[in-house]
C-alpha positions in Angstrom: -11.4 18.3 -18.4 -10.7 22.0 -17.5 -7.2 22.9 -15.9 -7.3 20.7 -13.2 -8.9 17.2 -12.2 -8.9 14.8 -9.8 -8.5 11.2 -10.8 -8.6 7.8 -9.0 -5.4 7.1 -8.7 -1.9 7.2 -6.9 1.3 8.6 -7.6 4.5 8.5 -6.3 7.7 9.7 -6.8 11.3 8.9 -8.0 14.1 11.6 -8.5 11.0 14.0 -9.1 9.4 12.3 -11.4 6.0 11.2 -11.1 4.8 8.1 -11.8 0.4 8.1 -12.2 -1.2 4.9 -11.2 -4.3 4.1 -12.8 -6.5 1.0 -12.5 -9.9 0.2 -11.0 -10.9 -0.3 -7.0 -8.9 -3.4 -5.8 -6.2 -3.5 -9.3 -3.3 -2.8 -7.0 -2.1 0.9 -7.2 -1.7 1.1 -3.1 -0.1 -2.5 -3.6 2.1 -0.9 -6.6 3.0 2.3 -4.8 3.7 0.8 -1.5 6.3 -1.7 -3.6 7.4 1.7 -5.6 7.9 3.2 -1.6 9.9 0.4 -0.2 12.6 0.6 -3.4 12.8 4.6 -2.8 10.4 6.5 -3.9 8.3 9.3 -2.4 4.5 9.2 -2.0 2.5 11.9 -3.9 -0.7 10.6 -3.3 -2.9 7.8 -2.3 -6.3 6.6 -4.3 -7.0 10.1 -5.1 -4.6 12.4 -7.2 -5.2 15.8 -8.5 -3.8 17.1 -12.0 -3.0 20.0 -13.5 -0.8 21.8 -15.7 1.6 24.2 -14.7 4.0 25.4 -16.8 3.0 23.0 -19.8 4.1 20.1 -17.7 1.3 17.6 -16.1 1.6 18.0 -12.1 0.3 15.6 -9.8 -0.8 16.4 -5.9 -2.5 15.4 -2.9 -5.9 16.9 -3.4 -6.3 16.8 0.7 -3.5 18.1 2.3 -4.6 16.1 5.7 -3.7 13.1 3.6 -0.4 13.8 2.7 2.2 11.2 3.2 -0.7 8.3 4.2 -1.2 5.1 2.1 -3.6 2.4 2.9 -2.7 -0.8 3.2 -5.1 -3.4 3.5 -4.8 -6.0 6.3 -2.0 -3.4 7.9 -4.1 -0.2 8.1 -3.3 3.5 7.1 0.8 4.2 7.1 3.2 6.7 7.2 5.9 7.6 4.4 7.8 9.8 3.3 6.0 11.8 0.7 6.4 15.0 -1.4 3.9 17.6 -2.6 4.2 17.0 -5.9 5.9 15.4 -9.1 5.7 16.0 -12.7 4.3 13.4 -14.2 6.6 11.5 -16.4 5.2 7.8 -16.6 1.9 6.4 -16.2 1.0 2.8 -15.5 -2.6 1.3 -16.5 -3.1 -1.4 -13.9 -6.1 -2.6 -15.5 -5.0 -2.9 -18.8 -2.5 -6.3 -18.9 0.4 -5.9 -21.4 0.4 -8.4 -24.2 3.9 -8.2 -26.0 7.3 -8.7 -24.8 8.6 -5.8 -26.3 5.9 -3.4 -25.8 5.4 -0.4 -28.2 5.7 3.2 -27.1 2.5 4.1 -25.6 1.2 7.2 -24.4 -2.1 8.9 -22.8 -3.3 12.5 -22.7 -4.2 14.2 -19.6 -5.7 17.9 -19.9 -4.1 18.0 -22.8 -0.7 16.7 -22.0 0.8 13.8 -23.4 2.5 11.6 -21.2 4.4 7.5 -21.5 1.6 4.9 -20.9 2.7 1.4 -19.3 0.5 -1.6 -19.5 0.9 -4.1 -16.4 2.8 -6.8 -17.8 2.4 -10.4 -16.4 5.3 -10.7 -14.3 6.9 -9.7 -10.7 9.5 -7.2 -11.7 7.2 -4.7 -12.8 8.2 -2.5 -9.5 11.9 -2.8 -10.3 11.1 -2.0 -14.1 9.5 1.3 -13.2 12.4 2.6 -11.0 14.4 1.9 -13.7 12.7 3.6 -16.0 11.5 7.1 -13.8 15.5 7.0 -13.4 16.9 6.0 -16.7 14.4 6.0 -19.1 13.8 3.6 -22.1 16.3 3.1 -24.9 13.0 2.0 -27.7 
């Protein structure tokens, strides 16, 4: 990776912090961010996001600027939201990694060369609600 890539992937926003979405065509990371949307948070970008460091922190953007602010839905079509530039990343979820334990360990993942949390998708329906709670609060272990 140089100083910059661009990864298949979404990202939205919560209080500024960005949460990455990872996971292979058809895992659910326009399904996760439109869920992420509809509980408050801003769309960074949608299938495609571009990284790079600024400042030693990992920063995620639109790489197309005409795409700002669009998600894709399928079975509704391409909609509106309210979006923002760009977010620090402070939280990646792996859709297409399923998360074994109850009690997950730490986890993390490096992006041109930053480290950030990693979250495997855990088998259950609050996983939305989890990761508002945790771009807001963040975890206690």
């Amino acid at each position: 990776m140089t100083d910059s890539d661009t990864l298949h992937a979404s990202c939205v926003a919560v209080d500024g912090r960005g949460l990455l979405i990872l996971g292979p065509s058809g895992a659910g990371k326009s399904s996760l961010a439109l869920r992420m949307i509809s509980l408050g948070a801003e769309l960074v970008s949608d299938d495609q996001t571009r990284l790079t460091v600024v400042g030693g922190a990992l920063v995620a953007t639109c790489p197309n600027p005409d795409l700002l602010g669009l998600i894709e839905v399928r079975g509704v079509g391409v909609l509106r939201a309210r979006a923002v530039p760009s977010a620090e990343i402070r939280l990646v979820a792996d859709l297409g990694q399923r998360e074994p334990e109850r009690l997950p360990p730490r986890r993390t993942v490096t992006f041109l060369g930053i480290e950030s949390a990693l979250v495997l998708h855990p088998q259950n329906d609050h996983f939305p609600d989890a990761l508002m709670l945790y771009l807001r609060h963040g975890r206690q272990a």
